[in-house]
Structure formats: C-alpha cells, structure tokens
C-alpha positions as a Python dict, from the first residue, in 0.01 Angstrom:
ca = {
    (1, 'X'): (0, 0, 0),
    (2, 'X'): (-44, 284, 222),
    (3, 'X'): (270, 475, 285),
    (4, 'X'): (415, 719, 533),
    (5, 'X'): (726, 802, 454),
    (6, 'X'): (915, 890, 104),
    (7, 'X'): (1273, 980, 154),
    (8, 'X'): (1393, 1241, -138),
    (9, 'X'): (1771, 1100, -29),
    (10, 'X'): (1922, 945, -367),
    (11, 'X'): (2153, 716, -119),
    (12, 'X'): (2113, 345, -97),
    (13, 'X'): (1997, 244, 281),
    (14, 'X'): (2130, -116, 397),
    (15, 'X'): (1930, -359, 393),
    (16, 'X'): (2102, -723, 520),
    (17, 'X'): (2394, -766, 740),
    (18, 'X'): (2525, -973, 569),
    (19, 'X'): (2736, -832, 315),
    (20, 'X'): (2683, -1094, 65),
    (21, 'X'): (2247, -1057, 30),
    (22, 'X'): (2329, -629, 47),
    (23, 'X'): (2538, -689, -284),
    (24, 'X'): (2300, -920, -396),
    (25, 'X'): (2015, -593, -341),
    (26, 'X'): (2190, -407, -557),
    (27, 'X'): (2210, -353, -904),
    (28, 'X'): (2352, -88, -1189),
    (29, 'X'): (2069, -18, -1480),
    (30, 'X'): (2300, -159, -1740),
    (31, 'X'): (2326, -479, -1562),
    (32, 'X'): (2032, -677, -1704),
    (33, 'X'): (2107, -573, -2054),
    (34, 'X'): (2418, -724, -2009),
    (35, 'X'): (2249, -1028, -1894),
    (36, 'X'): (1986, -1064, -2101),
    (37, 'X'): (2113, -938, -2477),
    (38, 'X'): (2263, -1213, -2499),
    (39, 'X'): (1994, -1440, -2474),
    (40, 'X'): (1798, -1234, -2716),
    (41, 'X'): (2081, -1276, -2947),
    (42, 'X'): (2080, -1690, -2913),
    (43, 'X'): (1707, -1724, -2904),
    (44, 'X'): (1740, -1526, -3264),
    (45, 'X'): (2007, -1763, -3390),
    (46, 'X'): (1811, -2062, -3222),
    (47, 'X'): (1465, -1955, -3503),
    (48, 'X'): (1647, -1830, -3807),
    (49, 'X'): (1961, -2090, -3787),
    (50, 'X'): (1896, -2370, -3605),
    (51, 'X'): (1481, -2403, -3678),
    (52, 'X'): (1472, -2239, -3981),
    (53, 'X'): (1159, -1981, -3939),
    (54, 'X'): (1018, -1785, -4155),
    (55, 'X'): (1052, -1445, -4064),
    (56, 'X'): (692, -1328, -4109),
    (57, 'X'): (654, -1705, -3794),
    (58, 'X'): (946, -1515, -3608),
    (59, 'X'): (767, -1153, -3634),
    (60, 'X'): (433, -1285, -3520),
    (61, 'X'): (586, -1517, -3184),
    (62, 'X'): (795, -1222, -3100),
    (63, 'X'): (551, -970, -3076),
    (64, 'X'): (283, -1171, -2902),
    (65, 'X'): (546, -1283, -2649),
    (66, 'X'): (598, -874, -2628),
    (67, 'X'): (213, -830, -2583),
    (68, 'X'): (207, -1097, -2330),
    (69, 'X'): (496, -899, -2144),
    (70, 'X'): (250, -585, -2136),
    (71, 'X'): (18, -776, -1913),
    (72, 'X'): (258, -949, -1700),
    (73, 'X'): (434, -600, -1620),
    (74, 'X'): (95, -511, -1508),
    (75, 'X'): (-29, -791, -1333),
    (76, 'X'): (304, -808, -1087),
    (77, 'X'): (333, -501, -1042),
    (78, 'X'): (14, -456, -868),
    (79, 'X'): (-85, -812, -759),
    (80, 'X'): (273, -924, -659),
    (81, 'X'): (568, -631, -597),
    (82, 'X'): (238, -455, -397),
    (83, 'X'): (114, -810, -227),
    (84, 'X'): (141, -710, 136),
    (85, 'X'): (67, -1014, 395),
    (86, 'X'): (-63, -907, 727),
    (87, 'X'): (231, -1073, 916),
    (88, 'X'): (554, -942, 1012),
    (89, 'X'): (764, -1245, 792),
    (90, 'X'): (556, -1069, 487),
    (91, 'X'): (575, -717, 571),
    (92, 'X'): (957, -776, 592),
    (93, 'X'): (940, -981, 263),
    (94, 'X'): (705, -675, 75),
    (95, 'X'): (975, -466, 197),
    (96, 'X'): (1273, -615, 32),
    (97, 'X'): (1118, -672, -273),
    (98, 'X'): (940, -342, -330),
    (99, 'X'): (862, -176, -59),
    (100, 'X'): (1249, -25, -22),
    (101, 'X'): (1151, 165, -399),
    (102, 'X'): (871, 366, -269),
    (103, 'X'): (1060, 433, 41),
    (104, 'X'): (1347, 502, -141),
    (105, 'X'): (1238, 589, -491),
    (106, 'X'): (1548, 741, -618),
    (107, 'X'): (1798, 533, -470),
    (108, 'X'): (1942, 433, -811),
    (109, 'X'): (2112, 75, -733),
    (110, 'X'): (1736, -15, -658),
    (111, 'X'): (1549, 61, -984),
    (112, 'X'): (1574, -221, -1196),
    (113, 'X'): (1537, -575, -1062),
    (114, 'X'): (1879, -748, -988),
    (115, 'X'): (1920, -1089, -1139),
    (116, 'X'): (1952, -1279, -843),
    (117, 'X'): (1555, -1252, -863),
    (118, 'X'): (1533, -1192, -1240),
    (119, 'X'): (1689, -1489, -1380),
    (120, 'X'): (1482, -1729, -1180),
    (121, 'X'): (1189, -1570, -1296),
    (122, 'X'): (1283, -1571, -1612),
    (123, 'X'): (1341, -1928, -1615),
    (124, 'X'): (1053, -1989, -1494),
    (125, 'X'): (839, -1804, -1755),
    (126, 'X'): (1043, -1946, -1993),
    (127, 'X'): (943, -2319, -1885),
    (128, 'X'): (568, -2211, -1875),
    (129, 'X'): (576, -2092, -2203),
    (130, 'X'): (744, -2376, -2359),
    (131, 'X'): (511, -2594, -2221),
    (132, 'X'): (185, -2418, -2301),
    (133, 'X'): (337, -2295, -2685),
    (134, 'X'): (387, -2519, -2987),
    (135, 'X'): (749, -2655, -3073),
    (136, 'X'): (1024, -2408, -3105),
    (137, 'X'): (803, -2107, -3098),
    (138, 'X'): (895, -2013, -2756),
    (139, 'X'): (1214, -1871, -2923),
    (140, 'X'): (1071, -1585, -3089),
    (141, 'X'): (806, -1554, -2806),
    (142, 'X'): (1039, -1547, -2520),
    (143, 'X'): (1246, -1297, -2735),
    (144, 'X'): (975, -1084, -2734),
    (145, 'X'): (821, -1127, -2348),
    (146, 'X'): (1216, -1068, -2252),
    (147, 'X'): (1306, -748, -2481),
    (148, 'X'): (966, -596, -2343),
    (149, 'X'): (1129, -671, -1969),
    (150, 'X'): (1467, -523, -2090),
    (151, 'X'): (1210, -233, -2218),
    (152, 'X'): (1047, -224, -1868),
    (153, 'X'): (1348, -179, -1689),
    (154, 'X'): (1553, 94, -1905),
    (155, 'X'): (1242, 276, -1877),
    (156, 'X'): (1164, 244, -1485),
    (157, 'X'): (1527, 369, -1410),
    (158, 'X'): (1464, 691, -1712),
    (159, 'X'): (1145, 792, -1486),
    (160, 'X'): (1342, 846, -1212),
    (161, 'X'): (1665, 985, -1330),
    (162, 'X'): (1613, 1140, -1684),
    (163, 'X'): (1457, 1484, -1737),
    (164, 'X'): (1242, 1478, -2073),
    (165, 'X'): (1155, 1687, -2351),
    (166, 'X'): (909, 1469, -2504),
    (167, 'X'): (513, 1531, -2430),
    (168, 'X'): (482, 1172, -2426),
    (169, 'X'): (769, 1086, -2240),
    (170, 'X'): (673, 1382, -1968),
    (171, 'X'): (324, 1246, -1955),
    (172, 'X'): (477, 873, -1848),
    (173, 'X'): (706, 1023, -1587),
    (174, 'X'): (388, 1199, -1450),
    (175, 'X'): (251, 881, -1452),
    (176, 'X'): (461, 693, -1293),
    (177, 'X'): (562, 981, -1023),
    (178, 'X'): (189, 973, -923),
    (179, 'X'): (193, 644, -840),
    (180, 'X'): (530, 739, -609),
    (181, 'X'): (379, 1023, -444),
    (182, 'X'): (-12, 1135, -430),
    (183, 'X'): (-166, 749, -494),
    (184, 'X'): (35, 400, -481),
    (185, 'X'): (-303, 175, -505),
    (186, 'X'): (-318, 346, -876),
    (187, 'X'): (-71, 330, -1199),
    (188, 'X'): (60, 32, -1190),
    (189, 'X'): (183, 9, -1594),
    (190, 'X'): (540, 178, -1600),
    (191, 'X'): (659, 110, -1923),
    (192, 'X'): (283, 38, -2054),
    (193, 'X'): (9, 251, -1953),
    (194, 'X'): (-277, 160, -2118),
    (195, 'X'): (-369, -130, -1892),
    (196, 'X'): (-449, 103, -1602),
    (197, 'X'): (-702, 247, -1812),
    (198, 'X'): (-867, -128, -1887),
    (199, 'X'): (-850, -228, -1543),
    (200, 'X'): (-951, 126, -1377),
    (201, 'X'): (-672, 188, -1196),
    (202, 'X'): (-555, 482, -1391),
    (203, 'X'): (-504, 814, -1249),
    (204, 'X'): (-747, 1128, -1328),
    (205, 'X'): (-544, 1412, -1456),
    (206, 'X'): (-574, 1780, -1540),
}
C-alpha cells in the first residue's frame, strides 16, 4: 500500500454523510472489552459448568484458539485490512476499512475495530470453528482466539498513545511505527511479531 500522505493531526476526519455510518466509524478503546468480556466470561461458565471440562481440556483449547489468533492477526492484517482492488468501489472500500488508520494514524476513535464489523466477524469465526472442532471445544478455543483479539486491540491503541519504559514494549512500538511511517508493505504482526520474521516481512533494524 503505497502512501502519500500521513497526517500527524490526532482529530477524527468524517467519513459518511450520513450521521448514522460516521457513528458507526467510530469507536472508544474500551468499547470491545465491554463487548466481548462478557462472552469470555459465558464461554468459561459454558466448559467448567455446563460441559464439565477438565481444566488441563480447557487450558489446552484455550491456548490453541490463542495461537490460532496469532496467525489470523497476521494473515488480515496484511492480506485483507491492506487488500487494495484496482477499482474506485475498492479503493473507497480499502479506505474505510484501513486505509483512514495510516492516513490518520493517531486519530484515536479509529484504533481498534468498532463492532459493527467486529461482531460479525466474530460470529463468523465462531461458526467455522465449531464446525471444523470437536463437540463443545470451541468454548475454550473461541475463548482463547477472542482474548488474543481483545489482546490485539488494547495493544494497537497503546502503540499509538502510550509512551513506554519497557525495552520490549519500546521495541513493539518501533515496530509497529515502522510499518506507519518508513515501510507499510512490512510489519504486519501488531500485537505478535514473530510472524513477520517467518513470513519475511519483518523490518531490518539497527
């Protein structure tokens, strides 16, 4: 995604006219975890209460569902939210959906995704996954793939707004900053770096 202008404003620029789809664009950071805790919280009471897992079952779904969220991050980051069709309907479409965050990288109502797109994605992970996985272990798994997304999204708004004192902490904001401003076709992992380095799209610093 080749880019020629970066706006250092913090201030959100309008995107519909319609007043309805601009709230809709728009999003506070704590808004998914207010969305989305919960549903943590049943799918726990749905393994331990309802199913009756063992907890060393629950441990294992749950952090294979959190692996599997390491690899998703990655892979729509830089084969979806950077997806750019050649005609004007898709430029418009790359735009709305992530194009208006490297434009606007520290507008903060546009950091973490709003659920008016989150929630039907997440249903429809959560229907894949209970079709591919055995019965009832989509609970713990889809506990796991969402708390990494929760993860994902706490982080992506930190990078932009939160001034570190951690090495490792500094070393992901310098991550994720390249990818803003010296090379968007690199960098893709935000919360998760690692898979940049597997799929060579990591960046080579010094």
């Amino acid at each position: 995604m080749k880019k020629n202008f970066v706006s250092n404003s913090s201030s959100s620029i309008r995107m519909f006219k319609n007043d309805f789809l601009e709230s809709l664009s728009k999003v506070k950071y704590y808004v998914p975890l207010i969305v989305y805790v919960p549903v943590i919280s049943f799918l726990f009471y749905k393994s331990f209460w309802e199913v009756g897992m063992s907890p060393a079952s629950f441990v294992g779904w749950f952090l294979s569902g959190l692996a599997i969220w390491t690899i998703t991050e990655y892979i729509l980051h830089r084969y979806v939210f950077h997806f750019e069709p050649d005609a004007e309907w898709g430029k418009k479409i790359h735009f709305i959906f992530h194009g208006v965050h490297h434009d606007y990288p520290n507008d903060a109502n546009r950091l973490v995704m709003p659920p008016s797109a989150s929630i039907p994605m997440a249903l429809g992970f959560y229907f894949l996954f209970d079709w591919l996985l055995p019965e009832t272990s989509v609970y713990p798994f889809f506990s796991g793939f969402i708390l990494g997304y929760l993860f994902y999204d706490m982080v992506h708004y930190a990078l932009h707004h939160a001034n570190f004192k951690s090495p490792f902490w500094k070393r992901l904001k310098q991550h994720h900053m390249l990818h803003h401003y010296s090379d968007s076709t690199k960098g893709y992992g935000v919360s998760w770096t690692f898979w940049d380095k597997i799929f060579q799209s990591n960046f080579e610093k010094k």
